[in-house]
VOGU-891036 format. One line per field, with one value per residue (C-alpha): z, y, x; residue number from 1. Coordinates in steps of 0.05 Angstrom, whole numbers, padded with zeros to 5 digits. Each point is the difference from the previous one (the first is absolute). Layout:
# VOGU-891036
up = Z  ...
north = Y  ...
east = X  ...
seq = NUM  ...
***
This chain:
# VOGU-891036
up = -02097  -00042  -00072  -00062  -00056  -00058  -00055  00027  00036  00074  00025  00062  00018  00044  00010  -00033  00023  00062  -00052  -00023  00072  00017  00025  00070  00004  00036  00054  00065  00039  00016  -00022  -00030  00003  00075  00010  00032  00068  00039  00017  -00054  -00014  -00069  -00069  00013  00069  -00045  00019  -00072  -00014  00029  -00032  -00027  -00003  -00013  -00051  00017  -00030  00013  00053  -00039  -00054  -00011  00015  00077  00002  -00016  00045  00060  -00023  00083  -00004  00039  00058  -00024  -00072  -00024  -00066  00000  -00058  -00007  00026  00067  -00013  -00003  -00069  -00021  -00008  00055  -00022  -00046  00050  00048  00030  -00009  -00008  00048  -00049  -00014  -00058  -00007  00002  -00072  -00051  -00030  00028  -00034  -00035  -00030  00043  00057  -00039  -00026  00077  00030  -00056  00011  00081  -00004  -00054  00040  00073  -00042  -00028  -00077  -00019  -00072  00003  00012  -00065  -00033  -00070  00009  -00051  -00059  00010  00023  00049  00073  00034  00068  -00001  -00035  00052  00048  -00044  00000  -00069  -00015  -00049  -00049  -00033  -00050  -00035  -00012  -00003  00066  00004  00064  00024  00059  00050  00077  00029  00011  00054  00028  00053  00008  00006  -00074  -00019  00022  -00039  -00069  00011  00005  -00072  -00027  00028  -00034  -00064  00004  00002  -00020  -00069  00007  00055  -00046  -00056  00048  00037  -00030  -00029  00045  -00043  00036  00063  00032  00005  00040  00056  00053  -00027  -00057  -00031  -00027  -00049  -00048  -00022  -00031  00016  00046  00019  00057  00041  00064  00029  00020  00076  00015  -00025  00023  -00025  00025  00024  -00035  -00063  -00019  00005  00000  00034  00002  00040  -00039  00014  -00027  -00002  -00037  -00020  00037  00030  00064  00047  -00026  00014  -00001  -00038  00022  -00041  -00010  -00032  00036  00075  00014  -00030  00021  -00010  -00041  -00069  -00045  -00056  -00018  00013  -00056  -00064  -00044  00037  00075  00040  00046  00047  -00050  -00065  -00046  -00036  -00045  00004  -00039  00031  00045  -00001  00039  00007
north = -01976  00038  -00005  00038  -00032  00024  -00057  -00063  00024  00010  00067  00024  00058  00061  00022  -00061  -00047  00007  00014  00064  00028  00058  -00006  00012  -00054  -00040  00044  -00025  00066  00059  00061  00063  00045  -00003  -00042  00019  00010  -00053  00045  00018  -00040  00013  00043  00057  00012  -00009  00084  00046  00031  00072  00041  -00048  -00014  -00067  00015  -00009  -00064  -00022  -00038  -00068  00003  -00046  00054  00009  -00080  -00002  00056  -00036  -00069  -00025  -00008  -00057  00027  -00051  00016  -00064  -00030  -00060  -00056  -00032  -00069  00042  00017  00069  00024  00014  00072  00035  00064  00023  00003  00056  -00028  -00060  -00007  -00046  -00042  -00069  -00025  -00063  -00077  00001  00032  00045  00062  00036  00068  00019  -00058  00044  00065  -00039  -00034  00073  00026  -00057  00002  00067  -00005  -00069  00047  00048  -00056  00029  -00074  00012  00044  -00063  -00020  -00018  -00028  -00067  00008  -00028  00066  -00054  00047  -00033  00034  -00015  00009  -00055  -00038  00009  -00036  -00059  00005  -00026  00012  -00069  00020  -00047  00032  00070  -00003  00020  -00013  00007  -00061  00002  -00064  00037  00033  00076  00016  00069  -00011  00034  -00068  -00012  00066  -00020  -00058  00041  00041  -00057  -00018  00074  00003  -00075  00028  00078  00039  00063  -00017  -00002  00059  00054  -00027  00021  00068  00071  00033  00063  00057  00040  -00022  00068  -00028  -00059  -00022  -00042  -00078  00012  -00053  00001  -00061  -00033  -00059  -00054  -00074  00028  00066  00027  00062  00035  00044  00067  00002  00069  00070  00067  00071  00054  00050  00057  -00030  -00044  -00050  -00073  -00057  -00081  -00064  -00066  -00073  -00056  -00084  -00038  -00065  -00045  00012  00047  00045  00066  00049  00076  00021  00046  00055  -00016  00056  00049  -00005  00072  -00026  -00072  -00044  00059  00005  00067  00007  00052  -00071  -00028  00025  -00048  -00057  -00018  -00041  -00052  -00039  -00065  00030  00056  00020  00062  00062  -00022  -00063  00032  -00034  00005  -00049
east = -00592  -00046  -00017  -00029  -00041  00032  -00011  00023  00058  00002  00050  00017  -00037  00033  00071  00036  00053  00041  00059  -00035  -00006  00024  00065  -00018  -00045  00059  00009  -00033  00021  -00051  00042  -00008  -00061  -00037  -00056  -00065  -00005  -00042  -00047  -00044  -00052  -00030  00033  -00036  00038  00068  00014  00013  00059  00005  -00046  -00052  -00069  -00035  -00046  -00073  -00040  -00075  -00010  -00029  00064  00041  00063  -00039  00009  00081  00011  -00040  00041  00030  00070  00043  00042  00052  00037  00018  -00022  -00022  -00011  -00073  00041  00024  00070  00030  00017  00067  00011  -00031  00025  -00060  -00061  -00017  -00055  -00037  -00077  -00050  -00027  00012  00040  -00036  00033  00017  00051  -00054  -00005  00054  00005  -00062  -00036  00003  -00029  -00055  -00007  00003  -00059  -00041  00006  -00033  -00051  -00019  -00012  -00036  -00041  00011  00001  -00011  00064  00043  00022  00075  00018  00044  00060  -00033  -00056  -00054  -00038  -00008  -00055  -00013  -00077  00013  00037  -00043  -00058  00038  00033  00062  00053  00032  00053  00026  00063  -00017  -00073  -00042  -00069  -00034  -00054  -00049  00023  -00012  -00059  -00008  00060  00016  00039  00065  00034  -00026  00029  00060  00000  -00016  00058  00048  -00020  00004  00068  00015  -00021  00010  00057  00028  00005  -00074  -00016  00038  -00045  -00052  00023  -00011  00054  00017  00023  00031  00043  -00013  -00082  00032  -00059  00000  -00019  00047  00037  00068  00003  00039  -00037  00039  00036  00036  -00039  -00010  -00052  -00001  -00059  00004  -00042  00010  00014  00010  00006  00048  -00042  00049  00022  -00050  00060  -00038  00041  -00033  00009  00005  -00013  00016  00000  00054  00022  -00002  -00069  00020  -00033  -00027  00057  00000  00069  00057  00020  00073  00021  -00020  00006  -00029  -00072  00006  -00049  -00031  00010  -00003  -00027  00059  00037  -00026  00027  -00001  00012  -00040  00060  -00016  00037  -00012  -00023  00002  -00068  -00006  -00039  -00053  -00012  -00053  -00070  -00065  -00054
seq = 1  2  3  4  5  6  7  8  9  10  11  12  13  14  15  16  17  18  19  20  21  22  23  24  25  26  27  28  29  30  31  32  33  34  35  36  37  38  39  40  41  42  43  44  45  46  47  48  49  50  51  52  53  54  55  56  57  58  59  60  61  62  63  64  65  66  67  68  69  70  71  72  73  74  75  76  77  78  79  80  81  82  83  84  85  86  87  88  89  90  91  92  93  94  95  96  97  98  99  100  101  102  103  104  105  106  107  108  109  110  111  112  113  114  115  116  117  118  119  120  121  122  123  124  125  126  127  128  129  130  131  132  133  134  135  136  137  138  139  140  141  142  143  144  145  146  147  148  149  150  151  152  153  154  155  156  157  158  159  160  161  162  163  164  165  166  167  168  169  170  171  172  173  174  175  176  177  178  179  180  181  182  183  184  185  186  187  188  189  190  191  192  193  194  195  196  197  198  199  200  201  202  203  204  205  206  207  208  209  210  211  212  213  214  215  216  217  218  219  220  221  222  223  224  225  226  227  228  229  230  231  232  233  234  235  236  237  238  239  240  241  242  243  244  245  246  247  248  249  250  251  252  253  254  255  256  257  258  259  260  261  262  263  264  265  266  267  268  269  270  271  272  273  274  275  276  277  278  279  280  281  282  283
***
């Protein structure tokens, strides 16, 4: 379980109680939208609707990163404790990257996991930073000198009790304690407000912060090469902590997985939650 430090009360984190699922949470059937086929190995081999373009990104971004993201030839979702979630209605595809042994990779865990992943490879260490809930910064330049965070009710202060660490393994082990402490209560304190949905980029959040709140990520986009038309891939964690999943588009079969902007009206629907319009944020 994760928790916030808002005064001396401790709240669950991401999408809530199992009562406050969606209601398809208690299927355990695979139905609907098609799933991807086996054999396609990373997003950016995911094929765009007819008449689309990927749009072009720098090769050192942090889109190029979520597009080259490896894909599992098997579409299950699994729980961080090994067993399949519930609904397996929501995912597309399902991300090769580990979940972790503990019920703290959730929603916005995963964003944050995913944007520190690829600053980390391109060694932009000081880039790594995320406010806990109580907007205590946790920097992991700091980390890595062997400083520690005490929290004692909803104070942070951070100590020096290790020596100087930079191993990924250590990494690892700061993330675990942004993802305690963080959530998306905090990360859409954090995130950029995107003005205008039609400037929608790949790295993208959708966000509602809150107890419960949730995100997903958009990992690709693409551009109609007539109309301008621009149409997105999402991923997401959820609660409990799960395998990063790519979503299907259940609404519109034609596009699926892709969403369309044109889609989104006022209101961006999901397979387990509904954001608005102007929940769109950017790191």
């Amino acid at each position: 379980m994760k928790y916030t430090i808002v005064g001396l009360f401790l709240i669950i984190a991401c999408a809530g109680l199992a009562w406050k699922l969606s209601p398809t949470q208690s299927s355990t059937t695979s139905t609907g939208a098609e799933t991807l086929k086996n054999n396609i190995a990373t997003i950016q081999e995911i094929p765009v609707p007819a008449g689309y373009q990927r749009v072009k990104v720098s090769p050192t971004s942090f889109g190029h990163y979520l597009r080259n993201l490896p894909l599992k030839s098997d579409p299950t979702v699994y729980l961080y404790n090994g067993q399949k979630k519930r609904n397996q209605r929501a995912q597309y595809a399902v991300v090769d990257i580990d979940v972790g042994k503990k019920n703290l990779q959730q929603c916005a865990d995963a964003i944050m996991r995913l944007r520190a992943e690829y600053l980390f490879a391109q060694k932009q260490f000081h880039q790594i930073r995320f406010n806990f809930t109580s907007g205590d910064p946790a920097l992991y330049t700091q980390w890595r000198k062997g400083y520690r965070a005490r929290i004692r009710g909803n104070k942070v202060s951070w100590l020096k009790s290790r020596s100087y660490d930079p191993s990924y393994q250590n990494f690892r082990k700061y993330l675990e304690v942004v993802f305690t402490y963080a959530g998306s209560y905090s990360l859409a304190r954090e995130l950029k407000k995107v003005q205008n949905i039609r400037d929608l980029r790949l790295g993208d959040v959708f966000i509602q912060g809150g107890f419960p709140g949730h995100a997903v990520l958009v990992v690709d986009v693409a551009r109609h090469s007539r109309t301008g038309e621009v149409v997105f891939l999402l991923a997401q964690s959820y609660m409990p902590a799960q395998d990063i999943h790519l979503l299907k588009n259940l609404n519109n079969s034609r596009l699926n997985p892709w969403y369309s902007i044109r889609q989104v009206r006022e209101e961006l629907e999901t397979p387990e939650w509904t954001f608005k319009k102007n929940n769109l944020k950017r790191f």
